[in-house]
MARZA-155010 format. One record per residue (C-alpha): y, x, z; residue in three letters; residue number from 0. Coordinates in steps of 0.001 Angstrom, whole numbers, plus 524288, in hexadecimal, padded with zeros to 5 digits. Each point is the difference from the previous one (the first is absolute). Example, Ala and Ser with C-alpha at 12.3 -4.5 7.8 and 13.67 -1.06 7.14 Angstrom:
BEGIN
yy: 7EE6C | xx: 8300C | zz: 81E78 | code: ala | pos: 0
yy: 80D70 | xx: 8055A | zz: 7FD6C | code: ser | pos: 1
This chain:
BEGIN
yy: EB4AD | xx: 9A876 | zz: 77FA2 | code: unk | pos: 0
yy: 809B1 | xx: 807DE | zz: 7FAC1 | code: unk | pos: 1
yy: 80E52 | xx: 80532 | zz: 8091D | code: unk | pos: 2
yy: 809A2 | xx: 806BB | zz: 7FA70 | code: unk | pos: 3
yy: 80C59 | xx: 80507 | zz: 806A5 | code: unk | pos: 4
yy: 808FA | xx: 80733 | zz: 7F745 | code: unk | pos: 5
yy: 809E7 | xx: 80304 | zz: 80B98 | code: unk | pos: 6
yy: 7FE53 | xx: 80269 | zz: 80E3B | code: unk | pos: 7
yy: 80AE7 | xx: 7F7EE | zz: 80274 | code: unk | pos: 8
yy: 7FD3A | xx: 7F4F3 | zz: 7F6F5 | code: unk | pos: 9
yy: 7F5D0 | xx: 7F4B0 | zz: 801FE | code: unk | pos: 10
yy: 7F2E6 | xx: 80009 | zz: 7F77F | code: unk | pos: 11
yy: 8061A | xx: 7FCED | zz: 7F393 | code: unk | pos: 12
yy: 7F017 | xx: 7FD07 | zz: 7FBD1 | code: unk | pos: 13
yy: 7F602 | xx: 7F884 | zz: 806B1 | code: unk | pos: 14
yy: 7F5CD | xx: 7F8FC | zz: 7FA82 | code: unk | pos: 15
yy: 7F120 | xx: 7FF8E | zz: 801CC | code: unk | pos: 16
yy: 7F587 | xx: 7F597 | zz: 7FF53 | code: unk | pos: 17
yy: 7FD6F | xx: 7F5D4 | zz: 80AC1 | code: unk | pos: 18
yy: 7F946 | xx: 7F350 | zz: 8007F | code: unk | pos: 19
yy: 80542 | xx: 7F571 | zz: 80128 | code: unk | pos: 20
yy: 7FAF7 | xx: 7F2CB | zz: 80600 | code: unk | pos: 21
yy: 7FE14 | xx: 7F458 | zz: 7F624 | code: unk | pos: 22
yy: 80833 | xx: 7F2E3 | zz: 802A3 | code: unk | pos: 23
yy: 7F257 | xx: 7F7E2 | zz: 7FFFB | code: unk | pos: 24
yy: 7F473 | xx: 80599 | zz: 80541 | code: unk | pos: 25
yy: 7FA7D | xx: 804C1 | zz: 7F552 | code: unk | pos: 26
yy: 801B5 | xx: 80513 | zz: 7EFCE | code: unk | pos: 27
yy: 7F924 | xx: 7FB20 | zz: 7F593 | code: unk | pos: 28
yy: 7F6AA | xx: 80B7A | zz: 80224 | code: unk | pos: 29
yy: 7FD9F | xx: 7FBBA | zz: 80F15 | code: unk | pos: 30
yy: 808C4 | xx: 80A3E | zz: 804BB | code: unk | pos: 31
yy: 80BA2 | xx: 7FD4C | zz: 80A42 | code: unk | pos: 32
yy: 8057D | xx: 80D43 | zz: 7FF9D | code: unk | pos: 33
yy: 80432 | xx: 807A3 | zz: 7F274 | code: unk | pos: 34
yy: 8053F | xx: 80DE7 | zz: 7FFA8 | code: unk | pos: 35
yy: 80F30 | xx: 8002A | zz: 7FB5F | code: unk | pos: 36
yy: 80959 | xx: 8091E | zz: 7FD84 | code: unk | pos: 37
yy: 80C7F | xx: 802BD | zz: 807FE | code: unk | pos: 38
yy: 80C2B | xx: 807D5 | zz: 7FD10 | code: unk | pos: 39
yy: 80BF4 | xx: 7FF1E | zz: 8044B | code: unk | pos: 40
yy: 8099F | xx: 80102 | zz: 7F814 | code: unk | pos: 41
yy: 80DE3 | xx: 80749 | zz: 80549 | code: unk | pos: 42
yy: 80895 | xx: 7FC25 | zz: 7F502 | code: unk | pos: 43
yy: 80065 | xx: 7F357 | zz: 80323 | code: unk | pos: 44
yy: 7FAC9 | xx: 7FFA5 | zz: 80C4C | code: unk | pos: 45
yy: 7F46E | xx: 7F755 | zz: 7FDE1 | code: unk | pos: 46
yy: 7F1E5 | xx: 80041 | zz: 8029E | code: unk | pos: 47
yy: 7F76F | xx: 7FD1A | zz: 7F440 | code: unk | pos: 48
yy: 7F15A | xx: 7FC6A | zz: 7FF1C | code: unk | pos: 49
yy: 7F88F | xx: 800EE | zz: 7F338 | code: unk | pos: 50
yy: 7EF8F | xx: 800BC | zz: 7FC6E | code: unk | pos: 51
yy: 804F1 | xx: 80F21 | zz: 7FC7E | code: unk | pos: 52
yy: 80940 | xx: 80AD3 | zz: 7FD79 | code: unk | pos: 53
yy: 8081A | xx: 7FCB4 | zz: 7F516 | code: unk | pos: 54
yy: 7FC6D | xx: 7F102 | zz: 80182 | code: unk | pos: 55
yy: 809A0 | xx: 7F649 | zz: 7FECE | code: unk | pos: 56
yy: 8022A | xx: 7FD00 | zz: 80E7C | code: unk | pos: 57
yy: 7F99D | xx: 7F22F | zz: 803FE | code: unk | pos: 58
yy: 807D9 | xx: 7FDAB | zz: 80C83 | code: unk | pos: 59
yy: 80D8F | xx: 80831 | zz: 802EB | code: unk | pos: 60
yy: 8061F | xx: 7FDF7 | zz: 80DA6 | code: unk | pos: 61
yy: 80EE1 | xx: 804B8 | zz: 803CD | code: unk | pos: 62
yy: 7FD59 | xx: 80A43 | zz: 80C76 | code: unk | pos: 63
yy: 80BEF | xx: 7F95A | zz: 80456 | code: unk | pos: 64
yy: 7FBDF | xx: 7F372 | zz: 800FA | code: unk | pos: 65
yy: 7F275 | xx: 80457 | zz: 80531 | code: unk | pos: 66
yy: 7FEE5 | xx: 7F94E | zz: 80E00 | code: unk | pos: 67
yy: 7F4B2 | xx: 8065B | zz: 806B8 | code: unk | pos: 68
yy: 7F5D5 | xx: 8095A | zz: 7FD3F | code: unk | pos: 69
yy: 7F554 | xx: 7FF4E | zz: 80B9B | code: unk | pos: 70
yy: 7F118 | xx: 802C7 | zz: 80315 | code: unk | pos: 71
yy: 7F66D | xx: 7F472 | zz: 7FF66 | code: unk | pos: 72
yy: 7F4DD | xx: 7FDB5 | zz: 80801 | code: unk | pos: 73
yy: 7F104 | xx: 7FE11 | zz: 7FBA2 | code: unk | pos: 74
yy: 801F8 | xx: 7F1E7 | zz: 8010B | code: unk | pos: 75
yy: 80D09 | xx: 7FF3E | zz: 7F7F9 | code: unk | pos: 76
yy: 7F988 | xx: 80803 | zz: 7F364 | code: unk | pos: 77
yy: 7F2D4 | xx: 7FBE3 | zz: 7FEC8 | code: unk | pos: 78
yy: 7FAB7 | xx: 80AB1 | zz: 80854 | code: unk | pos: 79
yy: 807FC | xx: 80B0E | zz: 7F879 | code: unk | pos: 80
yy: 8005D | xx: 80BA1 | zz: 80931 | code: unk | pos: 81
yy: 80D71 | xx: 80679 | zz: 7F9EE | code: unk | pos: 82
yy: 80733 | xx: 7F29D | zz: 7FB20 | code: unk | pos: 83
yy: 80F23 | xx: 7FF91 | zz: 8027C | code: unk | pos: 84
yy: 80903 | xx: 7F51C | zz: 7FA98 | code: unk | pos: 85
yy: 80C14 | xx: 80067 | zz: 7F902 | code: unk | pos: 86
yy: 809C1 | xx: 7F383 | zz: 802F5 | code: unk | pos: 87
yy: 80C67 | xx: 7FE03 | zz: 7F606 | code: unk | pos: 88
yy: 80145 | xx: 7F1A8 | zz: 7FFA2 | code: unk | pos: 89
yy: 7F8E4 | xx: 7F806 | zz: 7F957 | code: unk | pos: 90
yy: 7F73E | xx: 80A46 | zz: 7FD4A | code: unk | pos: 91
yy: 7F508 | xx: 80719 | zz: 80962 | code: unk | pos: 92
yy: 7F89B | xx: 809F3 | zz: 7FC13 | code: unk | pos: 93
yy: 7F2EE | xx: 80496 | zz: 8058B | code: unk | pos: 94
yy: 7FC21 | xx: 80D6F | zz: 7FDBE | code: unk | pos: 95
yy: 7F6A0 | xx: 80AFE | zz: 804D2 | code: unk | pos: 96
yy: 7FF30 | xx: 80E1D | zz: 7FFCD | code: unk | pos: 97
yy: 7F3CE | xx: 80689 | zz: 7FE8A | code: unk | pos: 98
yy: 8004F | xx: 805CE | zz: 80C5F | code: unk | pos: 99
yy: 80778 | xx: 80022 | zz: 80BD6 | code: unk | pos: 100
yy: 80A2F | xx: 80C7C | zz: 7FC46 | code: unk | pos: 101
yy: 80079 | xx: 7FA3E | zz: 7F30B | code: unk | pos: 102
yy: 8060E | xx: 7F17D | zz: 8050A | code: unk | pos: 103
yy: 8086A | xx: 80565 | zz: 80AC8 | code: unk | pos: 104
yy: 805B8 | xx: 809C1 | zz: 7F454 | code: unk | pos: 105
yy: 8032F | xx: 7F3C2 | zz: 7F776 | code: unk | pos: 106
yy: 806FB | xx: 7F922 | zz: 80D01 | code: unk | pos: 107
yy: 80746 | xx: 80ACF | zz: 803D6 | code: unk | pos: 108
yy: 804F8 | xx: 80102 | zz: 7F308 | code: unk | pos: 109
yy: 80485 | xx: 7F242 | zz: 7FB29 | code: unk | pos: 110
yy: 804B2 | xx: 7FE3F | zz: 80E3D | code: unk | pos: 111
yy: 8099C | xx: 80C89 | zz: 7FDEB | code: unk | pos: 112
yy: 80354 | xx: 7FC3C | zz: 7F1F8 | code: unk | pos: 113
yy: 80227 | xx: 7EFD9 | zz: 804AF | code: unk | pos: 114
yy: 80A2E | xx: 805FB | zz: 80B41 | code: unk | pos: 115
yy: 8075A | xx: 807BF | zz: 7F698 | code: unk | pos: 116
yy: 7FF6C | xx: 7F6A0 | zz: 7F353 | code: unk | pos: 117
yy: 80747 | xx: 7F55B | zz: 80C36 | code: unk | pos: 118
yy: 808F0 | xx: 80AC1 | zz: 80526 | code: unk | pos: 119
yy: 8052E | xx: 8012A | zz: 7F151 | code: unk | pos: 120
yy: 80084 | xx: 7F33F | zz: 7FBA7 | code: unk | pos: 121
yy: 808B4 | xx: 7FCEE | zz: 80D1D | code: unk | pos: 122
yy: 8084B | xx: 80BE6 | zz: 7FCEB | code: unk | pos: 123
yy: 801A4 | xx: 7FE7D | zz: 7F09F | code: unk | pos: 124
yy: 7FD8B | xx: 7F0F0 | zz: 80046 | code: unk | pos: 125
yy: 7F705 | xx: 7FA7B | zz: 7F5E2 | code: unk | pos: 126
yy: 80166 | xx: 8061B | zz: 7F16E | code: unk | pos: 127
yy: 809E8 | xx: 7F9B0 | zz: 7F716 | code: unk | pos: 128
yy: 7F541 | xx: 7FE9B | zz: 7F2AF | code: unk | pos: 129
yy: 806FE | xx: 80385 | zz: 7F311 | code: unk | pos: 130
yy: 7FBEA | xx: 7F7CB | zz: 7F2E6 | code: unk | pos: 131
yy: 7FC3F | xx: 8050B | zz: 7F365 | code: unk | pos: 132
yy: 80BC8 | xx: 7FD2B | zz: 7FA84 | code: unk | pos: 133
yy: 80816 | xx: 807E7 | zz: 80BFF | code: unk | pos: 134
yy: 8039C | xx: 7F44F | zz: 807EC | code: unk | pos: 135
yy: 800BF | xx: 7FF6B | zz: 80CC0 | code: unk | pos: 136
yy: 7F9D0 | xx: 7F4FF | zz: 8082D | code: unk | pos: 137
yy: 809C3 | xx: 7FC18 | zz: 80A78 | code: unk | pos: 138
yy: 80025 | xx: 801EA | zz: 80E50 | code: unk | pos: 139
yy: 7FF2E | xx: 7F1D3 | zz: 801AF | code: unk | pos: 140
yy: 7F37C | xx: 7FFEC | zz: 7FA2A | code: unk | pos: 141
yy: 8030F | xx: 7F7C6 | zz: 7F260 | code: unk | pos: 142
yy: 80000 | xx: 8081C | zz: 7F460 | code: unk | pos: 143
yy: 80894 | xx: 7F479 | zz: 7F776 | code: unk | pos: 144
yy: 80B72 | xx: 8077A | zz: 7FC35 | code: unk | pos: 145
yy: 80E1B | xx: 7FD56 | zz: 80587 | code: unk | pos: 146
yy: 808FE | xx: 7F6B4 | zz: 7FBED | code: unk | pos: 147
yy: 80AA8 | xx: 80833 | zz: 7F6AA | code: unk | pos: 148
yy: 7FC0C | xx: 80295 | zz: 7F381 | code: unk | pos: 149
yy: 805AA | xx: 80CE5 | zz: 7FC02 | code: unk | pos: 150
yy: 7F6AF | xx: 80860 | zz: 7F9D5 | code: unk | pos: 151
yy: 7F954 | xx: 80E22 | zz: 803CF | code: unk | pos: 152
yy: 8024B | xx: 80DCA | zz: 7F98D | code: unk | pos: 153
yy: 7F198 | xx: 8012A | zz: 7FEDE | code: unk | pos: 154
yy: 7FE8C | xx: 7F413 | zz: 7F77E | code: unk | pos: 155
yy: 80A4E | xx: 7FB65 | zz: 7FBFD | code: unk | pos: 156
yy: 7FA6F | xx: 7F214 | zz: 800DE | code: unk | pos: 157
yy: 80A73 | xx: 7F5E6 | zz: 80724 | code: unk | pos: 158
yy: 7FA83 | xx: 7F6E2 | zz: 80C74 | code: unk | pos: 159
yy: 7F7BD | xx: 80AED | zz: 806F7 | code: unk | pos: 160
yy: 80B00 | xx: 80508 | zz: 80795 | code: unk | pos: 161
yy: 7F9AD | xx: 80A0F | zz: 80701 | code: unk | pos: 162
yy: 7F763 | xx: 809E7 | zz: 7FED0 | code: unk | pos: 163
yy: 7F9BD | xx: 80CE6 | zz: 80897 | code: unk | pos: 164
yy: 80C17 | xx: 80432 | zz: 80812 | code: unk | pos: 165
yy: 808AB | xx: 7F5B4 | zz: 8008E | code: unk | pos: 166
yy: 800EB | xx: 7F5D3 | zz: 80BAC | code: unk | pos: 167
């Protein structure tokens, strides 16, 4: 597992490690029904990504905001797992284990610190306004369809887009 904190006053800006993680039937095409993963969460964007390794193109990638619950199992709830914990964002739940008990109380504390601030900012900034390709801005309202005049934008020139990063 690796931690890094680059400031005393600033969050772990990288934590990511290996975990398993619970299969959705009861067991892999190998007769397994838990696989190691890897976690990191990602403070950019304030996601937490899973992947079969560093550098892997993430398989599953969860908003901390939107993450529900993160709580211990019992023996009975992960097929007799001693360190198993579960991660709620719905529709998803995740399953995972540490390898010991310091190990899966670590990963709790964590996502349960980086979940409370990741919903602290999205309530104080609101959710993030994405910006297109081509610089425009998709609306408050939700629809990205442009407005209804047609005058056209410095940055292209083009007529019927009628607004671009900035305006509105």
């Amino acid at each position: 597992m690796t931690v890094r904190v680059d400031d005393p006053d600033t969050p772990a800006v990288l934590f990511s490690g290996w975990l398993q993680k619970k299969h959705h039937q009861k067991k892999d095409f190998r007769g397994r029904t838990w696989a190691p993963r890897y976690l990191h969460i990602c403070e950019v964007k304030g996601r937490i990504h899973m992947s079969h390794g560093p550098g892997k193109k993430p398989s599953t990638s969860i908003s901390l905001s939107e993450i529900s619950c993160v709580s211990r199992l019992g023996h009975g709830d992960a097929d007799g797992h001693k360190y198993a914990f579960e991660i709620r964002a719905s529709p998803l739940r995740l399953v995972l284990a540490g390898e010991d008990k310091e190990t899966t109380a670590l990963w709790m504390e964590h996502i349960e610190r980086r979940c409370a601030f990741w919903r602290e900012k999205t309530l104080l900034e609101g959710l993030p306004i994405a910006i297109s390709s081509t610089g425009a801005k998709i609306r408050e309202s939700g629809s990205n369809a442009p407005p209804d005049d047609t005058s056209g934008t410095a940055e292209t020139g083009r007529r019927g887009t009628g607004w671009s990063v900035g305006e509105r």
